[in-house]
KOLZA-189608 format. One record per atom (N, C-alpha, C, O): residue number from 1; residue in three letters; atom name; x, y, z. Coordinates in steps of 0.001 Angstrom, whole numbers. Example, Ala and Ser with C-alpha at 12.3 -4.5 7.8 and 13.67 -1.06 7.14 Angstrom:
REM KOLZA-189608
SITE    n  res  atom       c1       c2       c3
SITE    1  ALA     N    13190    -5690     7800
SITE    1  ALA    CA    12300    -4500     7800
SITE    1  ALA     C    13200    -3300     7800
SITE    1  ALA     O    14236    -3319     8465
SITE    2  SER     N    12850    -2250     7080
SITE    2  SER    CA    13670    -1060     7140
SITE    2  SER     C    12900       30     7870
SITE    2  SER     O    13409     1138     8039
***
This chain:
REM KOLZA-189608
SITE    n  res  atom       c1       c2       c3
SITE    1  UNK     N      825    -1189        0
SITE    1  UNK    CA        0        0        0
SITE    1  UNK     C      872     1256        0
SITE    1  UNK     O      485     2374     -340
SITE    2  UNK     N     2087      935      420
SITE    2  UNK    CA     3001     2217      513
SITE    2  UNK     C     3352     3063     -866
SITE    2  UNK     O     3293     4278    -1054
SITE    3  UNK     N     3707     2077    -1696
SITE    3  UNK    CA     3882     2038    -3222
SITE    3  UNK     C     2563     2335    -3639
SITE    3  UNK     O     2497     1674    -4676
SITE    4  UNK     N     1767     2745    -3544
SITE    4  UNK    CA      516     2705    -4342
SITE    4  UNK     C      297     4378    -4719
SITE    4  UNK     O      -99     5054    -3769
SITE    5  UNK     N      459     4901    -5662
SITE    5  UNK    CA      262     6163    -5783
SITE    5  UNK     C     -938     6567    -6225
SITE    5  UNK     O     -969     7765    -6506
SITE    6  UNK     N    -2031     5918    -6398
SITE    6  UNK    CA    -3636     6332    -6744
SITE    6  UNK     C    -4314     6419    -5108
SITE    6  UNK     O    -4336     5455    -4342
SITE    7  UNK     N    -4749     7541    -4844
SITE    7  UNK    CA    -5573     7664    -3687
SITE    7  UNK     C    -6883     6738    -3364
SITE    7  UNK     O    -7005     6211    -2258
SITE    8  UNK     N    -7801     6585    -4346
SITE    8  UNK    CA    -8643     5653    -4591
SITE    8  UNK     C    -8616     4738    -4423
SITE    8  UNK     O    -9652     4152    -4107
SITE    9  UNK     N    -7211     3964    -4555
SITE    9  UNK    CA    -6860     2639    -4524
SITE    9  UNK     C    -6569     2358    -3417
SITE    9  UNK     O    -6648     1160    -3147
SITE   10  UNK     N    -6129     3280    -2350
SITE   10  UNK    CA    -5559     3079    -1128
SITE   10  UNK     C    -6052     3643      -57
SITE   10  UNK     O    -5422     4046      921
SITE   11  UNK     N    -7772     3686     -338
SITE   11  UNK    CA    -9084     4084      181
SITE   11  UNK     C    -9894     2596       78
SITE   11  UNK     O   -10434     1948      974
SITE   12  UNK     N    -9783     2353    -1165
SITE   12  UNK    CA   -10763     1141    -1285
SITE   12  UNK     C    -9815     -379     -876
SITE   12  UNK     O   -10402    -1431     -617
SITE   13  UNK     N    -8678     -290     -876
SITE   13  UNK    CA    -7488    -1210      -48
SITE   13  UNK     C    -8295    -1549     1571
SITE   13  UNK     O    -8814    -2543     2079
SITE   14  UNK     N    -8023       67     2057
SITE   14  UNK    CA    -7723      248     3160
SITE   14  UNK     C    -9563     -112     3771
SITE   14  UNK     O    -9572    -1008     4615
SITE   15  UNK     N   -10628      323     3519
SITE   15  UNK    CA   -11943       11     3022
SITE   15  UNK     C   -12021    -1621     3117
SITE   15  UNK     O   -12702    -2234     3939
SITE   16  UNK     N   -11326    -2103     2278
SITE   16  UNK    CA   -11205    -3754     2467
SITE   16  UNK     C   -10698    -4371     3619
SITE   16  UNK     O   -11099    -5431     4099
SITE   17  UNK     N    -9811    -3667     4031
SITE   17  UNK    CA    -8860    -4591     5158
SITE   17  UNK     C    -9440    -4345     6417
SITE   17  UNK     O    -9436    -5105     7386
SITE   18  UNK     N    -9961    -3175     6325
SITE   18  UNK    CA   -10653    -3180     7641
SITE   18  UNK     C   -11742    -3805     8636
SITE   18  UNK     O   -12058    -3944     9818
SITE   19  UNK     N   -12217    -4182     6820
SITE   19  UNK    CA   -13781    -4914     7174
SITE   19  UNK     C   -13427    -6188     7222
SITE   19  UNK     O   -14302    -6987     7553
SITE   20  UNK     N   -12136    -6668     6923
SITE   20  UNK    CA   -11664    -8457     6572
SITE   20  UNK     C   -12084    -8957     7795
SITE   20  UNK     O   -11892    -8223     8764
SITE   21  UNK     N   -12711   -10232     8014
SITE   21  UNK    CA   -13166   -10738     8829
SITE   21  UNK     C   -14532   -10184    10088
SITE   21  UNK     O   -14740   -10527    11252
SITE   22  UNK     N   -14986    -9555     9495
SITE   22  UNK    CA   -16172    -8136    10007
SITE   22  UNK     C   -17168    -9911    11073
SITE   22  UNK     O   -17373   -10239    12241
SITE   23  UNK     N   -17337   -10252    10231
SITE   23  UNK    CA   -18338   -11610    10059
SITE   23  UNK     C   -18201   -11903    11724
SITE   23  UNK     O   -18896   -11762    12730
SITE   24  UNK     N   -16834   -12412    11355
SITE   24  UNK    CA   -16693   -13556    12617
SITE   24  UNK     C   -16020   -12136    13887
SITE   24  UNK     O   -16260   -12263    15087
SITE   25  UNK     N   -15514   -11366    13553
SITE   25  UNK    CA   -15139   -10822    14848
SITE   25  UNK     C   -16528    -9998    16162
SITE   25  UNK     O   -16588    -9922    17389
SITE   26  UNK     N   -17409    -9542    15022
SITE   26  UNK    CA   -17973    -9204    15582
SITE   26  UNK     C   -18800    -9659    16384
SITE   26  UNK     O   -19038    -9016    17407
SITE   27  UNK     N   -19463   -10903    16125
SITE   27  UNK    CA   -20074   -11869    17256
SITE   27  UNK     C   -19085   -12017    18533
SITE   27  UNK     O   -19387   -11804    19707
SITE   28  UNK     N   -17518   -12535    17892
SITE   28  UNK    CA   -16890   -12893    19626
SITE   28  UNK     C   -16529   -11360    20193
SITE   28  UNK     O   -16105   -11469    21344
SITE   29  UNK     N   -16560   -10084    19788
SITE   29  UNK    CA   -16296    -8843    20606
SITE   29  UNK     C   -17721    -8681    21310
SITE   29  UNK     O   -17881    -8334    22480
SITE   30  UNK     N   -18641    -8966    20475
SITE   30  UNK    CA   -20053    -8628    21532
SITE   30  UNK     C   -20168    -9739    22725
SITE   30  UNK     O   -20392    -9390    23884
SITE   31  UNK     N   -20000   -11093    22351
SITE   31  UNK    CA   -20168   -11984    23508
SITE   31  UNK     C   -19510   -11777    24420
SITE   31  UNK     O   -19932   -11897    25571
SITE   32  UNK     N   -17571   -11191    23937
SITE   32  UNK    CA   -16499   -10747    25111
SITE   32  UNK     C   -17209    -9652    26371
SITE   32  UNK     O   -17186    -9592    27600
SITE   33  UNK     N   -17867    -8819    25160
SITE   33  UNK    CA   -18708    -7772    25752
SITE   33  UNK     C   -19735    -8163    26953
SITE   33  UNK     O   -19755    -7637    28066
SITE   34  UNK     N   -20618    -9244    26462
SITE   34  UNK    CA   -21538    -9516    27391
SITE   34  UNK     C   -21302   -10505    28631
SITE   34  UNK     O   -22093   -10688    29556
SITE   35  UNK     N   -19960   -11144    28442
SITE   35  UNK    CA   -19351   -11650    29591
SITE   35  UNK     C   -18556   -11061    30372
SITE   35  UNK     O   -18178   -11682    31365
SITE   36  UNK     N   -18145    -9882    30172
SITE   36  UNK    CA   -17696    -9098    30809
SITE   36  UNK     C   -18960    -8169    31615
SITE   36  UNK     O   -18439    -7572    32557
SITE   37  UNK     N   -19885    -7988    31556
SITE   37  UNK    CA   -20857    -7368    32014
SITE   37  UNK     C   -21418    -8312    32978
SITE   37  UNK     O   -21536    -7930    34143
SITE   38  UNK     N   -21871    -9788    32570
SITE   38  UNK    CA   -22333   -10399    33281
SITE   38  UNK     C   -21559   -11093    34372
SITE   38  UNK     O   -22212   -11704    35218
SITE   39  UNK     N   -19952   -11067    34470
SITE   39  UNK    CA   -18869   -10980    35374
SITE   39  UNK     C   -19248   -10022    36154
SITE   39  UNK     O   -19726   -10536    37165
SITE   40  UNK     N   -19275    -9074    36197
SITE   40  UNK    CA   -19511    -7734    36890
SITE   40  UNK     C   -20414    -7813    37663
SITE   40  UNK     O   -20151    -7470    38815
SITE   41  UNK     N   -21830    -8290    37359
SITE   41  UNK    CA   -22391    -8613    37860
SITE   41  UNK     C   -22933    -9835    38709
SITE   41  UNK     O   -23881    -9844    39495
SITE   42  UNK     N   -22175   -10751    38385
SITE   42  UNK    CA   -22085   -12078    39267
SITE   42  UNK     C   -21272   -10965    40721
SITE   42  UNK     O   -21886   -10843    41781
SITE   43  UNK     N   -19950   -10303    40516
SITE   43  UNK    CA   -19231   -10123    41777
SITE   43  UNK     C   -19552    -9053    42348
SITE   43  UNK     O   -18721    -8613    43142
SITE   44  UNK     N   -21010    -8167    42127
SITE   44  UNK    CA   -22014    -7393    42489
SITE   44  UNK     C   -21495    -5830    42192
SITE   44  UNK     O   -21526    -4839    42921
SITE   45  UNK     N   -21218    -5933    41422
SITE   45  UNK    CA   -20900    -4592    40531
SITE   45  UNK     C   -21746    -4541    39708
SITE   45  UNK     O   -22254    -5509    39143
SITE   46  UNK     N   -22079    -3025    39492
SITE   46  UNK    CA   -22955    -2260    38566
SITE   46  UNK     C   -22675    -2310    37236
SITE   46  UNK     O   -23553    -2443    36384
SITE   47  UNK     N   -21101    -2179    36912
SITE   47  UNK    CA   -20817    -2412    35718
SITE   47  UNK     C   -19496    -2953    35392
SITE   47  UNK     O   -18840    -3351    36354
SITE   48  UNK     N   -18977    -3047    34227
SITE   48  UNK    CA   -17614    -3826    34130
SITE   48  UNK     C   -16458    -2563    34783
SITE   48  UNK     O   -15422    -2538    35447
SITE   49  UNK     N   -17217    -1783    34240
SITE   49  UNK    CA   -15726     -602    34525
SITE   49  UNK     C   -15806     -301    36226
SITE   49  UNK     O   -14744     -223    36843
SITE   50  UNK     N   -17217     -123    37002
SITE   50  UNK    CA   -16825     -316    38608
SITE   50  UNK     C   -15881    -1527    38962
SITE   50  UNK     O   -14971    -1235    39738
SITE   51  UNK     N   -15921    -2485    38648
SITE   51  UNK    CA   -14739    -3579    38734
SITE   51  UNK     C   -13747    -3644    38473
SITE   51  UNK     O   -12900    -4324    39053
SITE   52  UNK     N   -13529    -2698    37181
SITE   52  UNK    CA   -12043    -2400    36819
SITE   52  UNK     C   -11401    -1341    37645
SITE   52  UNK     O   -10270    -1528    38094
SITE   53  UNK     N   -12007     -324    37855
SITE   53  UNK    CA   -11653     1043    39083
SITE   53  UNK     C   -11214      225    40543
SITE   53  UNK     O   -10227      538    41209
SITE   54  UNK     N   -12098     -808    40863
SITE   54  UNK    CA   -12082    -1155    42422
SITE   54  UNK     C   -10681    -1772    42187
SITE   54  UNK     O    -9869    -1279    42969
SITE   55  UNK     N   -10063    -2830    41235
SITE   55  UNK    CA    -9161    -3186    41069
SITE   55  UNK     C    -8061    -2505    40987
SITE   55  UNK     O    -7130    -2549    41791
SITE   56  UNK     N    -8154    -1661    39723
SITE   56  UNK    CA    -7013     -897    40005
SITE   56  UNK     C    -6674      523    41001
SITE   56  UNK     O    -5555      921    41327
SITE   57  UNK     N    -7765     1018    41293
SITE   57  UNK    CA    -7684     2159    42035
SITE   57  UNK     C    -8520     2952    42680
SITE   57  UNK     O    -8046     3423    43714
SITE   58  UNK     N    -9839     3329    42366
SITE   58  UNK    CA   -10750     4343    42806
SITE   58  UNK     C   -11769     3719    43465
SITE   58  UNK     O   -12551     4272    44238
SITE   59  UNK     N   -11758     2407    43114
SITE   59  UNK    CA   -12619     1510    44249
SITE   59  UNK     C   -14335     1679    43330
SITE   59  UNK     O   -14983      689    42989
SITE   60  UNK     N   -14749     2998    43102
SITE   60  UNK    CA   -15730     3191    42732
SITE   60  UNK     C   -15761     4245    41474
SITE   60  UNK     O   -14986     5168    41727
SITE   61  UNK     N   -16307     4387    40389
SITE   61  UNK    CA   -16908     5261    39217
SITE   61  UNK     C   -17209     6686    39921
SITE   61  UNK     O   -16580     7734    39778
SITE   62  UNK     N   -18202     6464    40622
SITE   62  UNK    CA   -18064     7892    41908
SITE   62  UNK     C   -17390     8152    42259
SITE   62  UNK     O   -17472     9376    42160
SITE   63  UNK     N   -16059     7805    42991
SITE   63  UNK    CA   -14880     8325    43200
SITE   63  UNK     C   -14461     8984    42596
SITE   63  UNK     O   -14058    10085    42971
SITE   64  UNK     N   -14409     8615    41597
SITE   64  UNK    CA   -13865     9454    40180
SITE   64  UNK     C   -14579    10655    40000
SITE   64  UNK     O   -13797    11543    40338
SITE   65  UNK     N   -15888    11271    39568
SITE   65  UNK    CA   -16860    11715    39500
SITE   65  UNK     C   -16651    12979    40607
SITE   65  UNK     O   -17036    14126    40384
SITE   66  UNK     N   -15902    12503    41959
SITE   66  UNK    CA   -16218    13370    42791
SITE   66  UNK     C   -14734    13812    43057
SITE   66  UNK     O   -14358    14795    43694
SITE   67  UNK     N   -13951    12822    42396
SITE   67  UNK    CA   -12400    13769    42426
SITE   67  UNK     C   -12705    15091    40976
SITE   67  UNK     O   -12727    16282    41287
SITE   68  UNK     N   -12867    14758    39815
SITE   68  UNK    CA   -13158    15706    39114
SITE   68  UNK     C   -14337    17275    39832
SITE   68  UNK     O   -14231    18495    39959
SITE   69  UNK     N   -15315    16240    40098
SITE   69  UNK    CA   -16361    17817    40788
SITE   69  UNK     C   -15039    18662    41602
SITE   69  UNK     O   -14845    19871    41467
SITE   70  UNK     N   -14239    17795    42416
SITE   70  UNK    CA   -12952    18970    43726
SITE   70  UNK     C   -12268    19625    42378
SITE   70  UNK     O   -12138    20833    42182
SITE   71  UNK     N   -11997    18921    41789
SITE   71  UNK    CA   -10778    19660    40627
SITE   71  UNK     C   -10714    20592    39869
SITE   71  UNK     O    -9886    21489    39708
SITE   72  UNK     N   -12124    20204    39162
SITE   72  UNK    CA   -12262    21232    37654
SITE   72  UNK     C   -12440    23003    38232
SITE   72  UNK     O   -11873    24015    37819
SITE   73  UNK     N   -13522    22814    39394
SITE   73  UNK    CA   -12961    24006    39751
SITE   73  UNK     C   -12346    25197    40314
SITE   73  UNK     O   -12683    26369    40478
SITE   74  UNK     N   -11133    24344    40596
SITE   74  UNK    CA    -9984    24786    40661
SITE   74  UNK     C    -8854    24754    39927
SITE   74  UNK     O    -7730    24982    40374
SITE   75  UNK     N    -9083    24517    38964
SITE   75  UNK    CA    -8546    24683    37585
SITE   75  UNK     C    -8955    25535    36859
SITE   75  UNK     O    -8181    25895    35973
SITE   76  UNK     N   -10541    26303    36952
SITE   76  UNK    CA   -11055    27100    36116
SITE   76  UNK     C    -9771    28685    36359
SITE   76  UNK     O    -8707    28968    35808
SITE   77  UNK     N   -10401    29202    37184
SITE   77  UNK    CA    -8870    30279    37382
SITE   77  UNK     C    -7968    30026    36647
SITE   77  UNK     O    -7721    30736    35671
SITE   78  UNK     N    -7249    28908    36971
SITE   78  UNK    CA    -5780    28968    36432
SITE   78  UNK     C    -5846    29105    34700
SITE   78  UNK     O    -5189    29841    33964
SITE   79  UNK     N    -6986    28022    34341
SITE   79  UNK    CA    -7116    28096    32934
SITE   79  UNK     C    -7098    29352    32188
SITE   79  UNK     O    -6227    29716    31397
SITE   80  UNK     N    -8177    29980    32535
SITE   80  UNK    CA    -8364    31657    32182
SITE   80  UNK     C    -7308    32439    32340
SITE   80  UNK     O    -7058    33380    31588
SITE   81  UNK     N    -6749    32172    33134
SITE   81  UNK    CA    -5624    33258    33078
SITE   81  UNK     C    -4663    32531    32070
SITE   81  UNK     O    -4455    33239    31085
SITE   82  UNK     N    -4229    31715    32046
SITE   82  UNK    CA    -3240    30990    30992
SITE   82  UNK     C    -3362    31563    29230
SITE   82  UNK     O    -2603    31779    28285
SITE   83  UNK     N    -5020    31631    29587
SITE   83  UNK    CA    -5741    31710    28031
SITE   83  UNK     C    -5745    33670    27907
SITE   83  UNK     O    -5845    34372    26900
SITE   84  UNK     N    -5666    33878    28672
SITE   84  UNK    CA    -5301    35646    28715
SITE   84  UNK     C    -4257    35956    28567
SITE   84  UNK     O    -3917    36923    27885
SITE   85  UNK     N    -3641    35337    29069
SITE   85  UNK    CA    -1677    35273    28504
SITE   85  UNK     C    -1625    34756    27534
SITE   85  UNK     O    -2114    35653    26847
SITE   86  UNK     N    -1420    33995    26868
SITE   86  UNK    CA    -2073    33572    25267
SITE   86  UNK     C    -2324    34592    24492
SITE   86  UNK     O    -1623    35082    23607
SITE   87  UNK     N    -4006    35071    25106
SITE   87  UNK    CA    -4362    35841    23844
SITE   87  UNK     C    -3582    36892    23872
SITE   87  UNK     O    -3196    37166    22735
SITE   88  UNK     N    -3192    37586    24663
SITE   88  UNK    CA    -2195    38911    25028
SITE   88  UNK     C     -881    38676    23947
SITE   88  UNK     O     -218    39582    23442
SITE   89  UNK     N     -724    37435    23770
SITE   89  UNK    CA      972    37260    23216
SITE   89  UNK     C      548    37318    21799
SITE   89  UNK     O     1252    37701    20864
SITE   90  UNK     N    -1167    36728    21707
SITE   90  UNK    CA    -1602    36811    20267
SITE   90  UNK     C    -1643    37879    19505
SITE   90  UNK     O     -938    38162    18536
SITE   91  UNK     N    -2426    38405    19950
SITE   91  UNK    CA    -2437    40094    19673
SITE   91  UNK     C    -1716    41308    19795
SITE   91  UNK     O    -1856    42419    19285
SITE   92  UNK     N     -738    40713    20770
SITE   92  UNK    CA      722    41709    20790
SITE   92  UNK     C     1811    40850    19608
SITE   92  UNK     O     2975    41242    19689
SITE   93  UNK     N     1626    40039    18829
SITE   93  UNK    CA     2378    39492    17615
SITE   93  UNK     C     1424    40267    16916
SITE   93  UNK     O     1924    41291    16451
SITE   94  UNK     N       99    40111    16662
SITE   94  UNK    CA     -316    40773    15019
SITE   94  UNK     C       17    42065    15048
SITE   94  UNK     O      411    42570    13997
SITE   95  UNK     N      -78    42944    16359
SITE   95  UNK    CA      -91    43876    16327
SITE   95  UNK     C     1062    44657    15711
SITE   95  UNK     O     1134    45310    14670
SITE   96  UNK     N     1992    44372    16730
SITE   96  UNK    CA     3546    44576    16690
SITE   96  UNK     C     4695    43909    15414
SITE   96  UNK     O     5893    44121    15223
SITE   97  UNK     N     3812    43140    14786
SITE   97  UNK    CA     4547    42167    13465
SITE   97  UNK     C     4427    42749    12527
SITE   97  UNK     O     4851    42298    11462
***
C-alpha cells in the first residue's frame, strides 16, 4: 500500500482490510462484551468498569466523579488566566509584526 500512488486505490485497499473478517469478529467482541458485564455482575458490581476502578484504584466510578467535581474548579482560574496570557501574546504578535 506504501507504493501505491492512486488515492482511490488506497481508500478502497484500506476500506477492504478493515472490514476483513467483520463476520466472525464481531459476534466474539459482543459476547467478550456480554461476559464481561455479566462478570460484573455475578461479583455485584454495577458495571464492568466499577470492577475495573475497584481493582485498580478508585474503588468506585463515583470516586472518580467526585475527584473531578474537587478539581475542575480549581482549575477554572488557572485556565483563564493561561488563556489571557495567550491571547495577550496573540495580539501583541499581530499587532507589533
Amino acid at each position: 500500500m506504501q507504493k501505491c500512488k492512486r488515492e482511490e486505490t488506497r481508500k478502497a485497499l484500506d476500506k477492504l482490510r478493515s472490514g476483513q473478517c467483520e463476520e466472525v469478529n464481531t459476534p466474539l467482541l459482543e459476547d467478550a462484551l456480554r461476559l464481561r458485564a455479566e462478570i460484573a455482575e455475578i461479583l455485584g458490581y454495577e458495571t464492568h468498569a466499577d470492577f475495573q476502578l475497584e481493582i485498580r484504584m478508585s474503588k468506585k466510578s463515583a470516586a472518580v466523579y467526585e475527584m473531578y467535581d474537587q478539581l475542575i474548579p480549581r482549575l477554572i482560574a488557572p485556565a483563564n488566566e493561561e488563556l489571557a496570557g495567550r491571547r495577550y501574546v496573540c495580539v501583541y504578535a499581530y499587532v507589533y509584526t
